[in-house]
N, C-alpha and C positions, 0 to 999 in steps of 0.2 A: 738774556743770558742765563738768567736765574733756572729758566724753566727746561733750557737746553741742558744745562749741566743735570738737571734733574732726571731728564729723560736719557740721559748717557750715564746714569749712576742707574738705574732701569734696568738699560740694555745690557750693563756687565754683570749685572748681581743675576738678572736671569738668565744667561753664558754660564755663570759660576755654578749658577745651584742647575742647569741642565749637566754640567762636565761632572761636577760631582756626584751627582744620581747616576750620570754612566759610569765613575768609579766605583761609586761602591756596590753596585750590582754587577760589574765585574771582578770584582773582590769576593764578595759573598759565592758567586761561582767559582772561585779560583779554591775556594777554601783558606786564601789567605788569611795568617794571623802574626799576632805579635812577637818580637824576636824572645823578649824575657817573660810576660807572663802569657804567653802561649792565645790570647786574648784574640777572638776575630776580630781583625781590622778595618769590617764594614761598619761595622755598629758606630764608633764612632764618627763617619765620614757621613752615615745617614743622617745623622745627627747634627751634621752644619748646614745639608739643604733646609730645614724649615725658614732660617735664621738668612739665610741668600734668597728665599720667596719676599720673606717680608721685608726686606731690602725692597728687591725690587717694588714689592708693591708700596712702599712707602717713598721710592723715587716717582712713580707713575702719581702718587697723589699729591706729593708737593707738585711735581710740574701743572698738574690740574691749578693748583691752588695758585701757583705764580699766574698760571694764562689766565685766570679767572679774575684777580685784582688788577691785570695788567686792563684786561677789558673795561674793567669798573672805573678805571681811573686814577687805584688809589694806590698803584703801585708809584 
């Protein structure tokens, strides 16, 4: 169960940071910016994919790590 939820914490963080790289690079085209200090509104949205990768890949490697003790035994 452990390694399932792992791999479903995975699959959304890599959803999230794919939707988000398609916002904010349709932002950065749009020329969108902020209402009060005029600020583009990509920069900050690029700025939460890094942070949704290593989500995912910090989901991908606990689930490694559960199937791995599950195997060993010593789960």
């Amino acid at each position: 169960m452990d390694a399932c939820g792992s791999l479903l914490v995975a699959m959304f963080a890599a959803l999230i940071a794919w939707r988000t790289t398609a916002l904010a690079l349709a932002s950065k085209e749009s020329g969108e910016t902020s209402a009060v200090l005029a600020w583009p509104v990509w920069i900050g949205q690029a700025l939460m994919v890094p942070g949704f990768v290593l989500l995912a890949i910090a989901g991908v490697y606990m689930a490694a790590m559960h199937l791995q003790a599950r195997e060993g035994g010593t789960a």
